[in-house]
Structure formats: structure tokens, C-alpha cells
C-alpha positions in Angstrom: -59.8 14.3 -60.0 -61.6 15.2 -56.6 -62.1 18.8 -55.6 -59.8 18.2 -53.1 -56.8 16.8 -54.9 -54.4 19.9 -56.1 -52.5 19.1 -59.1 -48.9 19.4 -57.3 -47.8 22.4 -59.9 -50.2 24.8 -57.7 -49.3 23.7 -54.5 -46.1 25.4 -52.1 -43.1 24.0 -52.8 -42.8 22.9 -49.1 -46.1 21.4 -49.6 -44.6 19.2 -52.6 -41.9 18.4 -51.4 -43.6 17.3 -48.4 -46.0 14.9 -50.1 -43.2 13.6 -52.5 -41.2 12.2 -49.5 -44.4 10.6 -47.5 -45.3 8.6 -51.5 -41.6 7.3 -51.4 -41.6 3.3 -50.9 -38.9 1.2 -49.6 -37.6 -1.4 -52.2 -37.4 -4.9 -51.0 -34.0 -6.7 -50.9 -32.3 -9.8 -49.2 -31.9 -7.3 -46.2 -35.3 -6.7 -45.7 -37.6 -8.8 -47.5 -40.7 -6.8 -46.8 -40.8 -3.5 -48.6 -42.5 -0.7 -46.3 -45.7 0.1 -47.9 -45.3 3.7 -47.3 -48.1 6.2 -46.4 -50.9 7.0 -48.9 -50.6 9.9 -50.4 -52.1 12.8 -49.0 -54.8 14.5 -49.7 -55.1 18.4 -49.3 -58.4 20.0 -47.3 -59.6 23.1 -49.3 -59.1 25.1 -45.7 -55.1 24.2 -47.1 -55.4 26.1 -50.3 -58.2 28.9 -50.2 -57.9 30.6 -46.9 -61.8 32.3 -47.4 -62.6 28.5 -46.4 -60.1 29.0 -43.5 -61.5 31.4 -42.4 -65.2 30.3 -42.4 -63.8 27.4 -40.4 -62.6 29.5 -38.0 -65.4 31.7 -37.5 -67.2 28.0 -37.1 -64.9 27.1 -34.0 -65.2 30.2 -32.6 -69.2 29.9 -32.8 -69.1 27.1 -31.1 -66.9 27.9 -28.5 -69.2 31.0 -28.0 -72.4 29.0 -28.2 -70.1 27.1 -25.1 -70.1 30.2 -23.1 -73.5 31.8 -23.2 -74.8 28.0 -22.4 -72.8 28.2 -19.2 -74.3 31.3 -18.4 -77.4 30.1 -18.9 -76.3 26.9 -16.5 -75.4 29.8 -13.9 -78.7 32.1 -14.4 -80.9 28.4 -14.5 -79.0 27.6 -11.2 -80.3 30.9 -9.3 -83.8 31.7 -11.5 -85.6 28.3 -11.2 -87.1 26.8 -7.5 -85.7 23.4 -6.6 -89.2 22.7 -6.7 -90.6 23.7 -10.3 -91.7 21.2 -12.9 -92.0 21.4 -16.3 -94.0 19.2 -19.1 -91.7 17.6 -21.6 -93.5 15.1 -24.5 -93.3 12.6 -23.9 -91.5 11.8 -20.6 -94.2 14.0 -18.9 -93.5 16.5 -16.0 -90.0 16.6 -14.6 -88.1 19.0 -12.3 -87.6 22.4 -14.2 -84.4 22.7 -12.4 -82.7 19.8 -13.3 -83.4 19.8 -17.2 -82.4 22.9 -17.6 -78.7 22.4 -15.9 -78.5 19.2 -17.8 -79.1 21.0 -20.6 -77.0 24.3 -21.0 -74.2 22.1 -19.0 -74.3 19.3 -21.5 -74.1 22.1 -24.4 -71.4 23.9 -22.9 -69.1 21.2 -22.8 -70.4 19.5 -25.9 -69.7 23.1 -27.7 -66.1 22.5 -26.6 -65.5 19.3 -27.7 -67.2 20.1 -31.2 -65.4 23.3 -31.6 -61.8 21.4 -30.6 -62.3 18.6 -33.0 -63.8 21.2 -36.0 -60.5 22.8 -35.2 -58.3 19.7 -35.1 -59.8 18.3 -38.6 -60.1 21.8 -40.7 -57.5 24.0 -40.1 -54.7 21.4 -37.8 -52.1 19.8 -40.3 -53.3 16.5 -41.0 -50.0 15.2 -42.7 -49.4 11.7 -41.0 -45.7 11.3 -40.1 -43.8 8.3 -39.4 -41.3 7.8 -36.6 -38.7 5.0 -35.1 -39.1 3.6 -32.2 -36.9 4.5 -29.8 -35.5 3.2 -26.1 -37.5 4.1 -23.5 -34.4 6.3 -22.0 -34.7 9.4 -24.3 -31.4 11.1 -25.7 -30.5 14.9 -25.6 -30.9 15.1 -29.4 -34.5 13.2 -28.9 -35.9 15.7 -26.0 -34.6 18.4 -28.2 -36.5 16.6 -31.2 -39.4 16.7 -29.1 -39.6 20.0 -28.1 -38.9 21.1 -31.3 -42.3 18.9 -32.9 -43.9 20.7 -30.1 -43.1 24.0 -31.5 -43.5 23.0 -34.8 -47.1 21.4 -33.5 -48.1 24.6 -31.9 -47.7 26.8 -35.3 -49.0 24.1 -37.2 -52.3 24.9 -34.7 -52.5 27.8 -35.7 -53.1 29.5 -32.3 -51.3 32.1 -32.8 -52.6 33.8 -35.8 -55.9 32.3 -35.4 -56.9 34.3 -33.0 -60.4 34.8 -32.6 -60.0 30.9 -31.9 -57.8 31.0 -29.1 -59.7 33.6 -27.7 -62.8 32.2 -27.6 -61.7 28.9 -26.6 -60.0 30.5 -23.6 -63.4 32.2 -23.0 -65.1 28.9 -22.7 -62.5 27.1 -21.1 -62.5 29.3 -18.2 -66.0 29.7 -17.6 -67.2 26.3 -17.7 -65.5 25.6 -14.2 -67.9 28.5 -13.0 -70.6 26.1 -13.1 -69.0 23.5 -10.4 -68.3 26.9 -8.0 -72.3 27.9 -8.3 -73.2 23.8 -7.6 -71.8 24.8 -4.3 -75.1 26.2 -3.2 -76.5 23.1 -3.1 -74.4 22.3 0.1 -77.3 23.9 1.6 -78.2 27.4 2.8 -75.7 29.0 5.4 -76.6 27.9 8.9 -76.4 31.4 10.3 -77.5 30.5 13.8 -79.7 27.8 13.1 -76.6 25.1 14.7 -76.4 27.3 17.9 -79.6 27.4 19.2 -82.3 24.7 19.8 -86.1 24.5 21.5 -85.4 24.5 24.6 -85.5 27.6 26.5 -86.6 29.0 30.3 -89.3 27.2 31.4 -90.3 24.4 29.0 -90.8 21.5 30.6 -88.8 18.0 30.0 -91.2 15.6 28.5 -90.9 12.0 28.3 -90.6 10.6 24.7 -91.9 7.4 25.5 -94.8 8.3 27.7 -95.6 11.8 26.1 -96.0 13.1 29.3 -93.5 15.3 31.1 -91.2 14.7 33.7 -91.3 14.5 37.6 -88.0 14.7 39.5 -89.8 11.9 41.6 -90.3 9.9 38.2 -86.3 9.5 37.7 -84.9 6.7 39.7 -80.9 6.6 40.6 -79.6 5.0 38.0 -81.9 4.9 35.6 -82.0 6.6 31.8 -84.8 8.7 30.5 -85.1 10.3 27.4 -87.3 13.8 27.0 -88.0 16.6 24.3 -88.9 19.9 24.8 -92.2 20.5 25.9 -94.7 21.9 22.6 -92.4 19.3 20.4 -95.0 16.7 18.7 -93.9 13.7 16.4 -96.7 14.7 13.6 -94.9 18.5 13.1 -93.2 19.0 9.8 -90.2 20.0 11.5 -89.7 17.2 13.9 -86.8 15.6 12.5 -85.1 18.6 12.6 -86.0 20.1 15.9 -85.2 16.5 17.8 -82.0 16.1 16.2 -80.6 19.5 18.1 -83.0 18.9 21.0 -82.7 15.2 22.0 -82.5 14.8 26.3 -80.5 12.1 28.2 -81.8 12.2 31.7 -79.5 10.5 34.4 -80.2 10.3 37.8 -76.4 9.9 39.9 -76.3 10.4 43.8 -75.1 14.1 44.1 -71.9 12.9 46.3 -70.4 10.7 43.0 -70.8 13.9 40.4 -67.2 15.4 40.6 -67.9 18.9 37.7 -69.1 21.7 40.3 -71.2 23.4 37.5 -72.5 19.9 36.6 -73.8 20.0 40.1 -74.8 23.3 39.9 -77.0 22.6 37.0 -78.5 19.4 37.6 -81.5 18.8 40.4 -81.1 16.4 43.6 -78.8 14.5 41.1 -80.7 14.8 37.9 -78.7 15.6 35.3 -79.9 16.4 31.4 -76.9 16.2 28.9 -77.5 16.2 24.5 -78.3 12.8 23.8 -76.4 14.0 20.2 -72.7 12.4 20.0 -70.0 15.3 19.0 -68.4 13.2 16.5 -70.9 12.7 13.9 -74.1 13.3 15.3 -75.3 9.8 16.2 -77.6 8.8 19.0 -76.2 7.9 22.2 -78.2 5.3 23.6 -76.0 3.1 25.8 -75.4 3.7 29.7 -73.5 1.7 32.0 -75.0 2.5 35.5 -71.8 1.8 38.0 -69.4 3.7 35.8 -71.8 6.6 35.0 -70.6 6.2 31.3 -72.3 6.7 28.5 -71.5 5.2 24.8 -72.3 6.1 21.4 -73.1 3.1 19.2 -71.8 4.4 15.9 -68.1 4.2 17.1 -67.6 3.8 20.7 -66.9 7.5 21.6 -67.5 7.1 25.6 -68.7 10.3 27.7 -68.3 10.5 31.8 -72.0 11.6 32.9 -70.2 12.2 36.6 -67.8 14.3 35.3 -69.5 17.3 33.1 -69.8 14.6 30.0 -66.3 15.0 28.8 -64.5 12.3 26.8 -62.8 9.7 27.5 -62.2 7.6 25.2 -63.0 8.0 21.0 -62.8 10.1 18.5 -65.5 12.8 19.9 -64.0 16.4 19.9 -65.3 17.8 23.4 -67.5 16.9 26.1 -71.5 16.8 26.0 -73.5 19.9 26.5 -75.6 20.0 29.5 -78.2 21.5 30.1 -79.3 23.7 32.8 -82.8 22.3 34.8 -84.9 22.8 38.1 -88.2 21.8 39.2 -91.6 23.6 39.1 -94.5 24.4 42.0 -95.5 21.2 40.8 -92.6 18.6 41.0 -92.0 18.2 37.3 -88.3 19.2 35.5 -88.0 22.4 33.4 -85.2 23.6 31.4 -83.6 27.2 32.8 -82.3 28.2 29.4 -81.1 26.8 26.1 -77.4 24.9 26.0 -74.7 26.7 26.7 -73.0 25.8 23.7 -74.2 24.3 20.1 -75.1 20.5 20.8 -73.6 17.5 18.2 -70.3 17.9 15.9 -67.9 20.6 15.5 -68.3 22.9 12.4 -65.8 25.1 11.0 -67.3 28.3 12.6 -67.7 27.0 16.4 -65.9 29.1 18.6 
């Protein structure tokens, strides 16, 4: 005899009974032929019959689950302790980013602490008694949903969740902060934009510089009709931050006969019929590039919002939010455009905080 078989006399008498009615075979006859082979007979855990093992098995599951928690804290402290840009040296994949192996790691043992701990609980201290069942119709009856509920209940106190409570504690413990690690991952969104979005390089004074030429602008440089593209003036194309800085600051300059501009501040803004609107599309941020000379239009090639360069560079047709910042310019002593001041408003797509 195994150490886990029980001679029957020194098991529960529900327990006996139990096992006696899931050995029973059915007898063949003319009626049915094939006898149902019945269910072998079950074999007791010692967690069933010495509850010092229970309870080891419990504490067991409850170390894991806690092992589950203190790993997502580390995922948490990890998250905020370590640069983006440390490495580490790990034989014998060599040096790899600090940051990332160690949120793999406590996130990977957080949830792999739950799914140990739930199946130590499932195989120690769950019943294990296999039951058979009829197959019903799909349609359940009132005496079958009440069945069911009742397996349910029966299925939560053979759990154990109850009375094992250091369990159900701790798995609750883990359970719940294990989501924490997704709300943290938020940061990598980015850092909060504060004003960053609002502002740009352009400011009183700077002059409009050509970005093909790299020189900057004359008024007498911009011919009617014609489209010119410009930065601010200091911006080069070797600085770190050019990507950044051009993608706020980017300059469509239009020349339109003063008489066919119909927005009085447009006027008011613009020089002898220069105008300077963002060259940044307020749907998603793409280039505008395209200009159709009789209409004044302008079109972004991403997905055809159109903008009226005549008409303070509202919309008018697409699925851009609101017109296209302008900005303010004048000439110099010397003949060549200068900005009077930033945008008025934050250039390119909405964002939840744009008032």
C-alpha cells in the first residue's frame, strides 16, 4: 500500500461513501452492451487526512502569493530607481539595458508567483474527486441552474477560501497590486509637456530664414504667388534638438496681393502681402507641402485637410480641428522678414489641455 492510500476504516464516513459510489461499475446487458468503465478509484492526498500537511501547504500558497507582491513592488521601485539609460553586464548575453531586465524580471515573478501559488492551491488542498455528469440540452432547466449554483457553493467550500484564510488574503494582496504595475507603465507616455506644446523659437526679432538656401529672407525675395519655406533664425540642421525645434517651428511663406486676403488680422499681420502661417497640419501633425496658387489653398498630403491662406488659414475641408496659426512678421532696416512674437496659439494638433 502507498503512503497515500488510507485503508477506508480510518477515513470519514462521507469520504467512504464517497469513494464507494465513484468504484461502482455499470453491468453490461442487451440494453447497453458496453458496461461504463467507471472512474478509478481515488486516491486521497495526505493534505486530506493530516491537516499539519494542510497547513504547510497553505503557508506554501500564501508564500508565494507574497513573494508575488514584494516582486511587484520591486517592478514599481525598478520603474522609478533605474535611468532609461543604464546598462548592466549579464554572462553571457553581455551588457543590456538595466531597466528593462529588471521589469522583466520582478513582473515575470509577480505573475509567475500567482500562477504557482493558484495551481499549489488547486492540487493540495482543492477536492480533487472527479465527478461524472449527463449531458444535458443546451436550454438549461430551473432544477439544473439551481444544480449549478448549488456545485458552485459546494465548489467554493470545497476551496477552502473561507477558512483558509491567510490564502485568500494574500492572494487578494497580489491580485490587486499586480495591476499597479500597468498604472506606473504610464510614465512612459512621456514626461508632461507643461508648456513645452505652447511655445516655439520664434520670438521678436528673429529673422525668417530660408530652409533651402540657409540664408534669410527678403520681403523682395518672395514673389506673388510663390511658396517659401523658413526656420527661425539661430536654428541649424546639425543641433541635437533640430527635430524637435522644426517640428513646432516649421514657416509657410505665401506671398497673396493684399486686396484678395479677406481676415483683417491676417492682413494686419502679414507684410505688403506676405503672409507666414505653421507649415504643421492641426490634424496629426504632418507637413503641409502642397499650394494651389489661384485658390490660395493649401493641402496637407497625409489626408487632404485643405486650409484657405486668404482667409486667416481656417478649414475648409478635412478632418483638421481649427485653422492654422499665423504668425505675426515685419521687415527690418534692411529689407529682410522678422518675426514680431511667437504664435499666438500652440501650432499642430489639439491636445486635451488646449484652451
Amino acid at each position: 500500500m502507498s503512503s497515500h492510500e488510507i485503508p477506508e476504516e480510518n477515513l470519514p464516513a462521507a469520504q467512504a461513501a464517497d469513494d464507494h459510489e465513484h468504484r461502482s461499475v455499470a453491468v453490461a446487458d442487451e440494453k447497453h452492451p458496453f458496461a461504463d468503465p467507471g472512474l478509478p478509484p481515488h486516491e486521497h492526498r495526505i493534505q486530506d487526512i493530516d491537516e499539519r500537511a494542510a497547513r504547510r501547504s497553505e503557508r506554501t500558497v500564501a508564500l508565494l502569493f507574497t513573494v508575488s507582491m514584494l516582486a511587484t513592488i520591486g517592478f514599481i521601485a525598478s520603474f522609478v530607481a533605474i535611468g532609461v539609460d543604464e546598462n548592466v553586464y549579464v554572462w553571457p548575453f553581455g551588457h543590456t539595458n538595466a531597466l528593462n531586465m529588471a521589469l522583466g524580471l520582478t513582473l515575470g515573478l509577480a505573475l509567475f508567483c500567482i500562477g504557482a501559488g493558484a495551481v499549489h492551491w488547486a492540487r493540495t488542498l482543492m477536492s480533487d474527486v472527479e465527478i461524472a455528469d449527463e449531458r444535458h440540452a443546451i436550454e438549461a432547466a430551473p432544477e439544473v441552474k439551481a444544480k449549478v449554483m448549488a456545485d458552485f457553493k459546494q465548489g467554493a467550500g470545497e476551496s477552502q477560501i473561507g477558512r483558509r484564510k491567510l490564502i485568500r488574503n494574500t492572494m487578494l494582496g497580489a491580485l490587486a497590486m499586480v495591476p499597479l504595475s500597468g498604472i506606473v507603465l504610464l510614465r512612459d507616455l512621456g514626461p508632461l509637456p507643461e508648456e513645452k506644446l505652447r511655445h516655439t523659437l520664434w520670438s521678436k526679432g528673429k529673422l525668417l530664414v530660408n530652409m533651402n538656401t540657409n540664408e534669410p529672407l527678403k520681403a523682395s525675395d518672395v514673389a506673388v504667388g510663390s511658396l517659401t519655406f523658413a526656420m527661425p533664425e539661430g536654428l541649424e540642421e546639425h543641433d541635437e534638438d533640430f527635430q524637435k525645434e522644426i517640428a513646432k517651428a516649421a514657416l509657410m511663406i505665401v506671398r497673396i496681393q493684399p486686396d484678395n486676403i479677406k481676415d483683417k488680422q491676417e492682413l494686419e499681420w502679414s507684410h505688403e502681402g506676405i503672409v507666414a502661417y505653421s507649415k504643421i497640419c492641426t490634424h496629426v501633425g504632418c507637413p503641409i507641402s502642397l499650394y494651389e496658387q489661384q485658390t490660395h489653398h493649401v493641402l496637407c498630403p497625409c489626408h487632404q485637410s485643405t486650409f484657405d491662406l486668404s482667409d486667416g488659414g481656417r478649414v475648409i475641408f478635412g478632418p483638421a480641428g481649427h485653422a492654422l496659426p499665423q504668425l505675426r512678421i515685419t521687415v527690418n532696416d534692411e529689407g529682410y522678414l522678422e518675426a514680431l512674437g511667437d504664435f499666438a496659439e500652440p501650432v499642430g494638433p489639439a491636445f486635451w489641455e488646449r484652451g
